[in-house]
Wavefront OBJ file of the C-alpha trace (Angstrom):
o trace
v -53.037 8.443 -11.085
v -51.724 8.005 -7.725
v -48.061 6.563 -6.977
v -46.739 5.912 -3.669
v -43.214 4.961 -2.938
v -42.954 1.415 -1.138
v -39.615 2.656 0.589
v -40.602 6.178 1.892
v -44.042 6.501 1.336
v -43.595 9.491 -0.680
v -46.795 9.961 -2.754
v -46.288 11.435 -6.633
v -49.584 12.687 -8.481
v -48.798 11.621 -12.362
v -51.126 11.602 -15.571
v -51.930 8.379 -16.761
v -50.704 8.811 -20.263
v -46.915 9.161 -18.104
v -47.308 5.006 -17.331
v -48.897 4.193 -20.454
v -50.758 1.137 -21.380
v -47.954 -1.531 -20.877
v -46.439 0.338 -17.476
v -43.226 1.187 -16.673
v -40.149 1.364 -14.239
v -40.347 4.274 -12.041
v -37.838 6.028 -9.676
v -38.420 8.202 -6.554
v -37.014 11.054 -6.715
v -36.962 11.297 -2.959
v -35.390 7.933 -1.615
v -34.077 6.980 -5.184
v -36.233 3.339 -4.701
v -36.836 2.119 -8.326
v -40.205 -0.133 -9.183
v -42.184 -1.278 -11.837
v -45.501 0.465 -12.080
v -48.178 -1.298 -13.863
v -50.716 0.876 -15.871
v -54.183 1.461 -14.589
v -56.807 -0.912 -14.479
v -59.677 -0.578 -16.796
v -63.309 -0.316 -14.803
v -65.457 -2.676 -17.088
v -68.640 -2.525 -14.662
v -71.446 -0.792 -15.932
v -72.783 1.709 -13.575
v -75.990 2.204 -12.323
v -77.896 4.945 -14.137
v -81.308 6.734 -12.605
v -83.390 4.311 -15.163
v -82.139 1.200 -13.167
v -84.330 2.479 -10.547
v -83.124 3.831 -6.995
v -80.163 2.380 -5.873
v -80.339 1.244 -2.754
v -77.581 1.984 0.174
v -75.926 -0.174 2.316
v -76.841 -0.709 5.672
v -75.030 0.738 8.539
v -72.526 -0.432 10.735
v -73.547 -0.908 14.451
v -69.384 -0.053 14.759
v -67.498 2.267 12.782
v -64.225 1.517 12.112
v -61.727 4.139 13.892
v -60.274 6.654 11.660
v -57.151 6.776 10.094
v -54.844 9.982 9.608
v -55.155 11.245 6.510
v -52.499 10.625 4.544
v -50.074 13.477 3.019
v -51.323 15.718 -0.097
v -49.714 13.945 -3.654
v -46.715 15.780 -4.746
v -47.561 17.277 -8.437
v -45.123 16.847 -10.622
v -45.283 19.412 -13.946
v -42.093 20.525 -15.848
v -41.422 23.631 -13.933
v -40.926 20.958 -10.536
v -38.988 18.532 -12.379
v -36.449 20.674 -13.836
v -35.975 22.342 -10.031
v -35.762 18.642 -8.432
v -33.158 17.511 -11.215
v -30.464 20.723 -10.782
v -31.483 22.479 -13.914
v -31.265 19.357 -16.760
v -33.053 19.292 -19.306
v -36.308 19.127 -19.857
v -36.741 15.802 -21.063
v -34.586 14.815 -17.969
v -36.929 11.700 -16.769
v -36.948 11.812 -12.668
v -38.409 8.244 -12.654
v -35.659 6.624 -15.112
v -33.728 3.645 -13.011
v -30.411 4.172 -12.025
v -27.805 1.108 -11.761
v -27.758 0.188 -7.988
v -24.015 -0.898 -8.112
v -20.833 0.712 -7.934
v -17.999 0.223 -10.595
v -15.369 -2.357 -8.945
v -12.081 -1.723 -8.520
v -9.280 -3.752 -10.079
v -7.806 -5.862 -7.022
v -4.671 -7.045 -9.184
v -3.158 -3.529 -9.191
v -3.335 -3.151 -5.427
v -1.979 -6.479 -5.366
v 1.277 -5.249 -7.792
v 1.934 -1.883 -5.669
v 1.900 -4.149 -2.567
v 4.533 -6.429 -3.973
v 6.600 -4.239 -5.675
v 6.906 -1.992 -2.630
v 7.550 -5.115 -0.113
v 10.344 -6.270 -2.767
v 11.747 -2.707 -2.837
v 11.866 -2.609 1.007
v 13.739 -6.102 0.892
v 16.325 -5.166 -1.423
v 16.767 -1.888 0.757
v 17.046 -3.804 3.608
v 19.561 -6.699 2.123
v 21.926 -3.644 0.642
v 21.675 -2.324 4.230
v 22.886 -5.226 6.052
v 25.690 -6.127 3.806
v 27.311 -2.779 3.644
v 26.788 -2.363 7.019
v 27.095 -5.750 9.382
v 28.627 -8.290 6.705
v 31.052 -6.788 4.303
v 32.798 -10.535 4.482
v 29.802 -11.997 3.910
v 29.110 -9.561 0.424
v 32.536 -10.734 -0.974
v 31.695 -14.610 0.055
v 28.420 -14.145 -2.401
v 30.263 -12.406 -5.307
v 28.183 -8.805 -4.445
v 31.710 -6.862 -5.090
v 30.641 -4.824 -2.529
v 32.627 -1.604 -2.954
v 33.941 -0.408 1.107
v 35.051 2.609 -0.178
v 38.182 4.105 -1.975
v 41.548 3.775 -0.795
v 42.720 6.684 1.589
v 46.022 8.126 0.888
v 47.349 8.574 3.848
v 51.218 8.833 4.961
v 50.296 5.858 7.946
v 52.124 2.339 7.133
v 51.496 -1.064 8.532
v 54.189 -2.455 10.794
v 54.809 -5.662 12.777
v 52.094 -7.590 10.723
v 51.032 -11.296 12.029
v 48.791 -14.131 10.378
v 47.822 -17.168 12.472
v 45.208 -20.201 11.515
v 44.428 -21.736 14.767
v 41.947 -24.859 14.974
v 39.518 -24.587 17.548
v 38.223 -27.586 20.253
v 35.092 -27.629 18.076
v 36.639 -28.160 14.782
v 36.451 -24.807 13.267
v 39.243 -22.696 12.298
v 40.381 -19.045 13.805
v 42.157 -16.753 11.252
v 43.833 -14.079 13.401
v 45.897 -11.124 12.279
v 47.809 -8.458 14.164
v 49.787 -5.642 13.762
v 50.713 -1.814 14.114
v 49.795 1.401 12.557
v 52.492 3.942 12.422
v 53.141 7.365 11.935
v 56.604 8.171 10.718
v 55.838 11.491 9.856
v 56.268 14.573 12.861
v 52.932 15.571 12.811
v 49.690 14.565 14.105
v 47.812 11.877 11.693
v 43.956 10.514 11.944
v 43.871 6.920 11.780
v 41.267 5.453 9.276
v 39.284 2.106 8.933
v 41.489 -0.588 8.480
v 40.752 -2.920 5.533
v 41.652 -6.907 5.393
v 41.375 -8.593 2.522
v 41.669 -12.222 1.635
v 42.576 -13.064 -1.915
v 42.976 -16.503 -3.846
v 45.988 -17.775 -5.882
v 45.022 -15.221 -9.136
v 44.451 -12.393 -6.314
v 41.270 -13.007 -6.382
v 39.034 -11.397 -3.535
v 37.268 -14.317 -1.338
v 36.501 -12.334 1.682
v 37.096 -8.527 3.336
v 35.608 -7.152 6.444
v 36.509 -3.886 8.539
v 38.441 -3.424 11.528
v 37.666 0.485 13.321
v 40.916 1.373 15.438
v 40.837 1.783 19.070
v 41.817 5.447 18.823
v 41.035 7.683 15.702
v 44.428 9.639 16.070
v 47.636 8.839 15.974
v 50.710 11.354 17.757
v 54.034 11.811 15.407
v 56.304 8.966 15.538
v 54.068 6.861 17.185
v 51.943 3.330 16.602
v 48.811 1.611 17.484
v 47.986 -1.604 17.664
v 45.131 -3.486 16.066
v 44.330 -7.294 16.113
v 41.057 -8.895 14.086
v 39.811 -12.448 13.835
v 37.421 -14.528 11.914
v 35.813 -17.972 12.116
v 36.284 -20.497 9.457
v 37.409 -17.848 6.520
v 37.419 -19.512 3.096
v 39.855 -22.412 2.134
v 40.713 -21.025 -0.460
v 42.446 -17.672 0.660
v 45.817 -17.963 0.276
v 47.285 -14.036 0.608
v 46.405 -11.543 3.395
v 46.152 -7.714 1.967
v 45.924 -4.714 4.276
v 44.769 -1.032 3.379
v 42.873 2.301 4.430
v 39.766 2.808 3.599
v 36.822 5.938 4.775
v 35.605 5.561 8.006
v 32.251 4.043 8.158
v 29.512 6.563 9.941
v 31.554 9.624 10.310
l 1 2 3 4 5 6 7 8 9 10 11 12 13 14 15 16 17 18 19 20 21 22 23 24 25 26 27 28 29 30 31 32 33 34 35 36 37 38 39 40 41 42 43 44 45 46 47 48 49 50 51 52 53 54 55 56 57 58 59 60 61 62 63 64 65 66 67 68 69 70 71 72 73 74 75 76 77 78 79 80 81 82 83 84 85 86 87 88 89 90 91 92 93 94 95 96 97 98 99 100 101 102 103 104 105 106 107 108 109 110 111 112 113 114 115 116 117 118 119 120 121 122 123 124 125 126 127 128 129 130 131 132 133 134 135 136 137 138 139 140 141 142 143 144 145 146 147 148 149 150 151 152 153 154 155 156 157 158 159 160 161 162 163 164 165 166 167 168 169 170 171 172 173 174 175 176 177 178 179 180 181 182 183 184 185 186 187 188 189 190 191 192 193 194 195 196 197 198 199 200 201 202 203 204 205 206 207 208 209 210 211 212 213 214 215 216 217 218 219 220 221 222 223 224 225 226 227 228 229 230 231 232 233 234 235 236 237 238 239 240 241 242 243 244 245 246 247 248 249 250
């Protein structure tokens, strides 16, 4: 029999015996369209034999219909053409079998993880950044312990040193602190960060920020002078501690 693909109109030339009596799904090997094929219909009419007598033909047409193309030669499939079409399977590989016309999905929840363990990462990145960075004070206000760096030994003392609370017009409070770096030794000295510390009754620390001197080196038996100030520091700093610490960025 004669199958022709609804899709591409690819004809296939099969034996019968290939659809059997009950019919079956079919594929086409050329577009991949699957379809069921029912088996071949039976012709129950008795034919005319020569004792029936002459049979007589029909009349003719005063019109003839216009004629079609005719249509592309059946591809024949044997064994030898069906093991070349299929990349060298088996034999028994069935061209015609139906394939599953979906894809396997993809799991959306692990996308979903990556994406929020990546934007959490990038947060806490960002959070680390801003409080070593900007808002050392604020670190020590939210019990981070932030570490500023180690203590520089250097032979550079603190002189002249000067803590005032003023209250502002607005109601807040200014803490302001002054004071000198000097050199007492005869040689040049670099000047480091200066560290400020506020500490509680049991020396606690309640807040620390930075202060970056106006010039980075200091002549023998000179000073410098630095001043720093801060809104509203906690109420319950009670001691003032000074130290050197590594320069931030270089």
């Amino acid at each position: 029999m004669i199958l022709e693909c609804s899709q591409c109109r690819t004809r296939y030339l099969v034996p019968d015996s290939a659809i059997g009596a009950d019919g079956r799904t079919v594929r086409c090997a050329s577009c991949k369209h699957s379809w069921f094929q029912a088996p071949v219909a039976l012709d129950l009419t008795t034919r005319a034999t020569a004792a029936d007598g002459p049979v007589t033909p029909a009349p003719k047409r005063e019109a003839e219909a216009p004629k079609r193309e005719a249509p592309a030669a059946p591809r024949v499939f044997d064994d030898a053409s069906i093991s070349a079409a299929s990349g060298g399977r088996s034999p028994d590989y069935d061209p015609f079998a139906p394939q599953p016309p979906f894809k396997p999905r993809r799991n959306p929840a692990r996308r979903w993880t990556a994406a929020a363990f990546i934007a959490g990462f990038s947060m806490l990145l960002g959070t680390g950044a801003i409080l070593y960075s900007g808002a050392p004070g604020l670190a020590a206000q939210l019990g981070f312990g932030l570490n500023l760096g180690s203590e520089v030994e250097t032979p550079l003392v603190f002189a002249d040193k000067k803590v005032e609370l003023r209250t502002q017009t607005n109601g807040s409070e200014l803490f302001i602190i002054s004071g000198k770096v000097a050199n007492p030794t005869a040689d040049k000295q670099r000047v480091p960060d200066i560290r400020i510390e506020l500490t509680d009754d049991q020396n606690r620390l309640v807040y620390s920020w930075r202060v970056t001197p106006q010039l980075r080196e200091i002549g023998p038996k000179q000073s410098l002078e630095f001043n720093s100030a801060q809104v509203d520091p906690p109420r319950n700093a009670r001691w003032t501690r000074l130290s050197f610490a590594n320069e931030i960025g270089g």
